[in-house]
matplotlib code that plots the C-alpha trace (Angstrom):
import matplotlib.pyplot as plt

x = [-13.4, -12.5, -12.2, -11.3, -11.8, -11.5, -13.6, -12.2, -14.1, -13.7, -17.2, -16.4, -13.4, -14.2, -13.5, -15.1, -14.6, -17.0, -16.7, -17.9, -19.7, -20.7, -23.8, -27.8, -28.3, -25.0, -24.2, -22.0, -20.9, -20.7, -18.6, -18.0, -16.6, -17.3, -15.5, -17.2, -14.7, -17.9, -21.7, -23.5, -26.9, -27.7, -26.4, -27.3, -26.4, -26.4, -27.9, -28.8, -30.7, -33.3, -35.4, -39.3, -40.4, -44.1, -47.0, -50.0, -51.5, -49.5, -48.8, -50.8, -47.9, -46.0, -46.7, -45.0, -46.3, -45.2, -47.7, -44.4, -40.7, -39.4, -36.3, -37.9, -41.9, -41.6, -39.5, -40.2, -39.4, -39.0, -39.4, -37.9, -41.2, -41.2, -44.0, -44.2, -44.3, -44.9, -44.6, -45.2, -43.1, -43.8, -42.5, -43.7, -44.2, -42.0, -39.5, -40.9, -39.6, -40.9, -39.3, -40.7, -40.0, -38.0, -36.3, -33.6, -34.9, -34.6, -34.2, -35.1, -34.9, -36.0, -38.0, -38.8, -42.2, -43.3, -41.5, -43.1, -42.4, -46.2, -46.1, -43.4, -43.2, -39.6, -37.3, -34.0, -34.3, -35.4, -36.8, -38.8, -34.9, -33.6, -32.5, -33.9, -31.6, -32.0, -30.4, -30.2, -28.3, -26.0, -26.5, -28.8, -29.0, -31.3, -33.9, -33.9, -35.5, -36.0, -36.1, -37.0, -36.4, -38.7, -37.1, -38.9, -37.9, -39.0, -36.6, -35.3, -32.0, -31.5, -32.1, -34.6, -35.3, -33.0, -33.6, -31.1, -31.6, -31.2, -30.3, -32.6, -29.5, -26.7, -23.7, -20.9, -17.7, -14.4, -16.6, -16.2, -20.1, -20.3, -22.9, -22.3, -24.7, -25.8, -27.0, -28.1, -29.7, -32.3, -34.4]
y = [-43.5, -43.1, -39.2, -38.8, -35.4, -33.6, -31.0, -28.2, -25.7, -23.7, -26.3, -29.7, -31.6, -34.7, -37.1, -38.0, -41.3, -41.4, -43.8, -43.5, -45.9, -44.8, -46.7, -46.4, -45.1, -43.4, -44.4, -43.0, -44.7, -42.3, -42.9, -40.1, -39.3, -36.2, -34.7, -31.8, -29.8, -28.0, -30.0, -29.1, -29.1, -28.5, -30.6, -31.9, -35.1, -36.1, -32.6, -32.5, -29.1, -28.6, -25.9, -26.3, -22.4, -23.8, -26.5, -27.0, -26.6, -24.1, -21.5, -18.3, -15.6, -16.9, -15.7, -18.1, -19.6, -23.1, -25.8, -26.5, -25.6, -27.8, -30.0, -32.0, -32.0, -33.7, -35.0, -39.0, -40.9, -44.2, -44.1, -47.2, -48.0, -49.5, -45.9, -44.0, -40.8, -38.6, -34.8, -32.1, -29.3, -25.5, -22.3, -20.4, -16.7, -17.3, -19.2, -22.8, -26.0, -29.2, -31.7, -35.7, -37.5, -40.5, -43.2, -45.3, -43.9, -46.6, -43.9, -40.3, -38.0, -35.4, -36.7, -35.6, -37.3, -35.8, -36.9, -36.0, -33.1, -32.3, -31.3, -28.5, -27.5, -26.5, -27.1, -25.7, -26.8, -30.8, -30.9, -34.2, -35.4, -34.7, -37.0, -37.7, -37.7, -40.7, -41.6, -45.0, -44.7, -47.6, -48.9, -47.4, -43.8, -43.6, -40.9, -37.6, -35.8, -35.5, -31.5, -30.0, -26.4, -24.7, -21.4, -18.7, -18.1, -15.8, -17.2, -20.8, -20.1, -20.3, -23.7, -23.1, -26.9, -28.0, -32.0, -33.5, -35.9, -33.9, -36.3, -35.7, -35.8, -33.1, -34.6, -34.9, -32.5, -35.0, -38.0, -39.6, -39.3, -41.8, -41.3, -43.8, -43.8, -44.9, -41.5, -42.3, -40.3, -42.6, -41.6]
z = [6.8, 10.3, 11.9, 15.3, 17.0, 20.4, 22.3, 24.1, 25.6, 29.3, 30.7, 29.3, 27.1, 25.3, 22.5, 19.4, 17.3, 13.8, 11.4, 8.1, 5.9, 2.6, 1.1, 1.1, 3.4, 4.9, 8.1, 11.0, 14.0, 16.9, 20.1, 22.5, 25.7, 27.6, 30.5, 32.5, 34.1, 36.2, 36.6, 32.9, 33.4, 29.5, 27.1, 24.1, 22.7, 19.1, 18.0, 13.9, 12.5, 9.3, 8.5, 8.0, 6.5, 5.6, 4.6, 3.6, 6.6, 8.0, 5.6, 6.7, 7.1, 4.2, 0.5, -1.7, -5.1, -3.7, -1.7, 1.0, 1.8, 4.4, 4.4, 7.3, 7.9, 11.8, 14.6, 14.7, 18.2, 18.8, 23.2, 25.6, 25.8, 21.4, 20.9, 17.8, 17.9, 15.3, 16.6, 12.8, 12.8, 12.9, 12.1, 15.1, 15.4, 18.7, 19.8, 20.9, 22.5, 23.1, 25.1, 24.9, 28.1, 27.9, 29.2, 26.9, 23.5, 20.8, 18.0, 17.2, 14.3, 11.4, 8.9, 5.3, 4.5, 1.4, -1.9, -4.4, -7.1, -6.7, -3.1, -3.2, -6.9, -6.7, -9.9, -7.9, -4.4, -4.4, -1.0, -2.0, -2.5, 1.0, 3.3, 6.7, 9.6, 12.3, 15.5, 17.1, 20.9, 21.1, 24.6, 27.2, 27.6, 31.0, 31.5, 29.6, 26.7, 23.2, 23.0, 19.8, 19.0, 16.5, 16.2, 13.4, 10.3, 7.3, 4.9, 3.5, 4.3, 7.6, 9.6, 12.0, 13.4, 16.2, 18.1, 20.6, 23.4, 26.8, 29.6, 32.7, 34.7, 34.8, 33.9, 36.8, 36.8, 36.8, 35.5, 32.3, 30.3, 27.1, 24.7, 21.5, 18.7, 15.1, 12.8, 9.2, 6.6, 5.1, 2.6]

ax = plt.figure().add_subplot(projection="3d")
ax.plot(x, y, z, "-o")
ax.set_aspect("equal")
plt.show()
């Protein structure tokens, strides 16, 4: 399946181009094209959210009959440089970010470790079922960020984990910015 889409906003205009490919894992080719119409300092590229509420080790404000609830347990990286990184995630009491320096990543993403029944005890919600999300840039992205937000959260509805990759550079008004990537959800 192919969906094309556009971006409008007053700071930027752009193009999207996915394409869809059903399968184990599911797999969506990314090309886009942004267009600043001013200098944008803050962007994200290939953003994806989860929500991490607590786990075994980090479960002290939260009184639940279940060992985790997490849809994601960490933010994996894979640097320019071939690394591993392996960063767990948090529910803060206050808003945090972490940002891992970088120059062409090879792959980034939120990860669901755990899948086992045993380790969240949950007959509705599956958490040892869901997916991880991963990105793989599609040519060389230069020097920026992986920035993870851990934002806090007293409930499991709301998504509380937020990763991007945040180029170092701004990008340009009037200049055509291409950011093309892989994003699976592998298991």
């Amino acid at each position: 399946v192919v969906i094309h889409a556009l971006l409008d906003s007053p700071s930027v205009t752009g193009a999207y181009r996915f394409e869809v490919t059903p399968g184990w894992p599911t797999a969506i080719e990314v090309q886009s094209t942004l267009y600043p119409r001013r200098d944008l300092a803050d962007v994200g590229i290939a953003p994806m959210t989860s929500m991490f509420l607590f786990s075994p080790i980090n479960r002290s404000r939260i009184s639940d009959f279940r060992p985790a609830v997490h849809d994601s347990d960490g933010l994996a990286v894979l640097n320019g440089w071939g690394e591993h990184i392996w960063r767990p995630l948090n529910n803060p009491r206050r808003l945090q970010t972490s940002d891992f320096l970088d120059r062409n990543p090879k792959g980034f993403g939120l990860i669901q470790r755990l899948r086992t029944f045993a380790g969240f005890q949950d007959l509705e919600a599956d958490y040892e079922r869901r997916p991880s999300a991963w990105v793989e840039p599609r040519e060389e992205w230069g020097g920026g960020a992986v920035e993870l937000f851990e934002i806090p959260s007293e409930e499991e509805i709301h998504d509380n984990i937020v990763a991007y990759w945040k180029p170092a550079q701004a990008l340009g008004a009037g200049k055509a910015h291409s950011f093309n990537y892989k994003l699976t959800w592998p298991d």
